[in-house]
N, C-alpha and C positions, 0 to 999 in steps of 0.2 A: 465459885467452884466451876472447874471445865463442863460441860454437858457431856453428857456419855452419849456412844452413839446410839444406843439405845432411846436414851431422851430425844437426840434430834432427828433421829427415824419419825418419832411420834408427832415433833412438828414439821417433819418433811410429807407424811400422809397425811397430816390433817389439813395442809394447804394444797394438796390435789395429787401425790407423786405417789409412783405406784410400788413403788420401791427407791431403799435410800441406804448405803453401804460406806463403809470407811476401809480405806486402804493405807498403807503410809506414801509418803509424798519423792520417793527414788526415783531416780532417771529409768524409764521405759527402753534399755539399750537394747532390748531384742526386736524391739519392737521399729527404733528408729534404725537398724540394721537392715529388717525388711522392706521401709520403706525407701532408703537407698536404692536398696535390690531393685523395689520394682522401677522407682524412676529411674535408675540406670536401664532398665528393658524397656523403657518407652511405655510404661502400662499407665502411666497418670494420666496420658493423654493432652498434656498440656494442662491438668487442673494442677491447680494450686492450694491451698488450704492447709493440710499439714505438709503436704512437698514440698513446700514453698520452704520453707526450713525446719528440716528435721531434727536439728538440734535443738530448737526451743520447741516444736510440741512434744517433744517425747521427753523432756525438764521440767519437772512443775517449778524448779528453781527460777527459771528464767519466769514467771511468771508472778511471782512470790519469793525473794531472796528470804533465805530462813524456813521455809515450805517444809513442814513436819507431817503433816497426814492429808488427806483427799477424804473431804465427804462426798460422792456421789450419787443423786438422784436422777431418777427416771420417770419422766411425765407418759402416760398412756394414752395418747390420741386416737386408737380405734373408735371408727364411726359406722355407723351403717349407711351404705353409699344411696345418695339422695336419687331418684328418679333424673334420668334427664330431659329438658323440657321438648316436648314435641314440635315438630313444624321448622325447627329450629336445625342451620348448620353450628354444630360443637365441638369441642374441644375439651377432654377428658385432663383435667389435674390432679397429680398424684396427692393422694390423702395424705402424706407430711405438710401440703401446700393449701391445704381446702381455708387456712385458719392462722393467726401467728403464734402457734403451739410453744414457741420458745418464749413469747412473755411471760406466759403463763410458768413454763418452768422454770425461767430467771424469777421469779417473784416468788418461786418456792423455794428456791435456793438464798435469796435473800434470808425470807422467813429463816432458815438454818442456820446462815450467815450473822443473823444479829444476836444470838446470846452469846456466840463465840466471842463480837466486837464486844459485847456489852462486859465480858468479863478481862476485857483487856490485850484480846487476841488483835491479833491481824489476820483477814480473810478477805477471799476474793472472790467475786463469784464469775464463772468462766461458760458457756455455752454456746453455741454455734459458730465456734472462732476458729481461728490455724491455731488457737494457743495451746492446746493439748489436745491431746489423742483421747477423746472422749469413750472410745470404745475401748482401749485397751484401758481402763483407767477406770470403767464399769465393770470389766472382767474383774481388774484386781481386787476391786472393792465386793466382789462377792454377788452383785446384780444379777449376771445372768451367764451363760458358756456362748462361745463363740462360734456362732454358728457358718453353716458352708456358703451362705450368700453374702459371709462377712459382715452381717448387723448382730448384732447383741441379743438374743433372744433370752428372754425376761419369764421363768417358770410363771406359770398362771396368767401372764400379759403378752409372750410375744414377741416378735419385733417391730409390732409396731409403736414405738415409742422414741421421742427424744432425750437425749442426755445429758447434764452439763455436770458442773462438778462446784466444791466450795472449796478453794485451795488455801489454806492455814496454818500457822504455824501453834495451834494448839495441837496437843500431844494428843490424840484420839485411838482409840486404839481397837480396833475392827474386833465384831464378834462370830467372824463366819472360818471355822476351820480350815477351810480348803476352797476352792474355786468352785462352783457350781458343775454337778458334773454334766458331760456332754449328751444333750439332749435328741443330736441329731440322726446318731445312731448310721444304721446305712442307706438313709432315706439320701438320694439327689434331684427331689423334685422341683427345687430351685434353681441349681444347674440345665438338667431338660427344658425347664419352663421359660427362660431369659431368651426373648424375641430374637436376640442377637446372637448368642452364645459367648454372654461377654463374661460370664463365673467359666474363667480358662480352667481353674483346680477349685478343686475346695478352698472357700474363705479368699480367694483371688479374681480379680477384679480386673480384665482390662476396659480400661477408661475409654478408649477409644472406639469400643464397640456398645458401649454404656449407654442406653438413649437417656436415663439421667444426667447422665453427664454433656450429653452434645446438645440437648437443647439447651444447657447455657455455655458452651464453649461459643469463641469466637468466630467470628471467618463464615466459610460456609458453611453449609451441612451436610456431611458424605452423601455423595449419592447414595451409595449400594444400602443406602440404611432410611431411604427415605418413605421409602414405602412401607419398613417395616415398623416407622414410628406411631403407626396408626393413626389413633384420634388421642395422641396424646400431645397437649398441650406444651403440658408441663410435669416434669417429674416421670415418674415409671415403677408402679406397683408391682410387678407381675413374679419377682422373685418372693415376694413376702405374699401377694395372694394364692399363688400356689403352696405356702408351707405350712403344711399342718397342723403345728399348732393356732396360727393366725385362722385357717378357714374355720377350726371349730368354733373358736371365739365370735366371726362375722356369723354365725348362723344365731348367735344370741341377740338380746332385744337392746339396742344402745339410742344415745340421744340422736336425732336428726343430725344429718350433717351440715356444714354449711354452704352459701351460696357459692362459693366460690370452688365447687367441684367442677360445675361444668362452664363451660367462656364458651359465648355466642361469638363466633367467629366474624363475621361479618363488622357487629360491636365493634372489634377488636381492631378493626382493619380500616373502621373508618375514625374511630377517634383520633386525640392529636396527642400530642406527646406529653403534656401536663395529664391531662387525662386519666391516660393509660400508668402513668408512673405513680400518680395519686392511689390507684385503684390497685397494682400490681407489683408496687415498687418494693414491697415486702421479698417478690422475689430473687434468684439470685442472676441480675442480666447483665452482663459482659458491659463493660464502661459503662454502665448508666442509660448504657443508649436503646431508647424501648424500640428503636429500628430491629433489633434483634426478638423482641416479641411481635413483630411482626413477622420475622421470616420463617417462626415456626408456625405460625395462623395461617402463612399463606400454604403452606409444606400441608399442614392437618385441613385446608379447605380442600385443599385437591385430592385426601385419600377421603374423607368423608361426603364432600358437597355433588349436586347435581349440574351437570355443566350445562342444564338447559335451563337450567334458574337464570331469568336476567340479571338479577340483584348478583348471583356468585358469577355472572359472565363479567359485569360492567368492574366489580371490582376488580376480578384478573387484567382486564385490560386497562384498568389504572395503573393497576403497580405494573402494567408494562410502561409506563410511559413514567416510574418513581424517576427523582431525581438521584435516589441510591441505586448505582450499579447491582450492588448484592441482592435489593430488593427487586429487580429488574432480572436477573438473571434465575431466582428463584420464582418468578412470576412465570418466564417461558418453561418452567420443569411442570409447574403447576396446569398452567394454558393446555400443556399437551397432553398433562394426565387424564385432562378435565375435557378434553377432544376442541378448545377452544381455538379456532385458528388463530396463526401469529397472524400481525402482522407485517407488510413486508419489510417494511423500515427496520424492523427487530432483527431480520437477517443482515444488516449493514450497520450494528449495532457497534461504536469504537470498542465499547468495553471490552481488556481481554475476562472477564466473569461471563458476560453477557455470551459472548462469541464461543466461548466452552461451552455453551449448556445450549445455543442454537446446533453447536456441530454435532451434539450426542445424534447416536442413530434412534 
């Protein structure tokens, strides 16, 4: 006999999820229509993920031929943010990144996923992919309303949380009347709050002003945004720790968080590329190439570090002499921040990278 979703609610919380919803399995056509919209305006920024083809994430078909309903679960990663270690130059990780939060929900979704197989179904389990629209696909399933910073915000959890789904062709048939109503009200503390002013409208997002987004975009990294990246490594909290329901929840008592909040810069900058991908590869870095978690360590050494530190001088002026252009070129943005003189060679430098970022005034 099918499992009601009631039943597999009961083994989606009991394997860690903070909520667990069934929608049926329809093409998302309003949803892959806005996402046209925004890629045609340039708002992706070059990301990829469900842009990358909006016909198959907004199709549970394409992911599942026969795809009759959507179980969807949400895992609750809120932590209480760990102290950072003192004496130390750092580098701030956004709490979706402290931890790999997605095994954790792929193994509860699993858990959901096998009495479906076991009774003869076909299911799939889907999570931090381009293969659907995770968030429109928790709204329908009843999770949570869709909030103005465009995450999913979860009654009693929040948005901090990730989401995947169980795509199936068992007949399930959701028990939530209507969509969760909207929580947000005429609060735009998210909007004000974004370093950049990248929430352009409610629940819209341009990518290219995103510091989540550009610390793993390719290339370089805008100026006009470099200093506003702070001490962030990786990732970018600051739409979800300014919003209200999230800060009330951080002020309650939660488990430690993990080591991997704060990255020791320097670390970071001298390891080698097994290293560092052993250690980070969890993340999401443009080709593979951890040259790119270097270029935002060098960017977060120069708004954080002391440029009379020898150890932050001697590495600036290694990565002026890297063998990558990009790293060389965000080493003189960093040199100068850091009042570390060039030097003169770096002004006759071929690269046209390098030769941009000597000519800045």
């Amino acid at each position: 006999m099918t499992p009601s979703i009631g039943e597999l609610r009961t083994i989606g919380l009991a394997a860690g999820l903070c909520a667990v919803g069934a929608a049926d399995a329809a093409p998302f056509v309003e949803v892959r229509n806005e996402i046209e919209r925004r890629r045609a305006e340039g708002l992706h920024g070059g990301m990829q993920f469900t842009f990358r083809n909006p016909s198959r994430s907004t199709d549970p078909q394409q992911v599942l031929a026969g795809a009759t309903s959507l179980v969807v679960g949400a895992y609750d990663y809120q932590r209480e943010a760990p102290i950072p270690p003192n004496g130390l130059a750092v580098g701030r990780v956004a709490a979706y990144s402290w931890e790999d939060h997605y095994a954790v929900l792929r193994n509860a979704l699993e858990t959901i996923a096998a009495p479906l197989r076991a009774e003869g179904h076909r299911a799939v389990v889907v999570a931090d992919q381009n293969h659907l629209v995770d968030r429109a696909a928790a709204h329908r399933a009843g999770i949570g309303w869709w909030g103005k910073s465009s995450n999913i915000l979860v009654p009693g959890a929040g948005s901090l949380v990730v989401l995947g789904a169980v795509v199936t062709d068992a007949e399930i048939a959701p028990d939530h009347p209507e969509p969760v109503a909207d929580g947000c009200g005429t609060c735009t503390q998210c909007l004000s709050g974004c370093p950049t002013g990248a929430i352009v409208e409610p629940g819209v997002i341009d990518a290219r002003r995103c510091l989540a987004w550009l610390v793993q975009a390719d290339g370089m990294f805008p100026v006009e945004f470099r200093e506003a990246l702070g001490d962030r490594m990786y990732g970018c909290d600051d739409c979800q720790d300014v919003c209200p329901p999230n800060r009330v929840r951080m002020r309650r008592p939660s488990r430690a968080g993990a080591d991997e909040a704060w990255i020791d810069l320097l670390d970071v900058l001298a390891a080698d590329d097994v290293s560092l991908m052993n250690r980070l590869g969890r993340w999401y870095i443009p080709h593979r190439d951890p040259d790119y978690v270097r270029r935002n360590a060098l960017l977060v050494l120069a708004n954080v570090a002391d440029g009379t530190d020898p150890a932050v001088r001697a590495t600036v002026e290694r990565y002026l002499e890297s063998p990558n252009p990009m790293l060389r070129a965000h080493a003189v943005w960093a040199a100068r921040r850091l009042d570390i003189v060039l030097p003169r060679r770096v002004a006759t430098d071929p690269d046209a990278l390098v030769a941009i970022e000597v000519a800045r005034p």
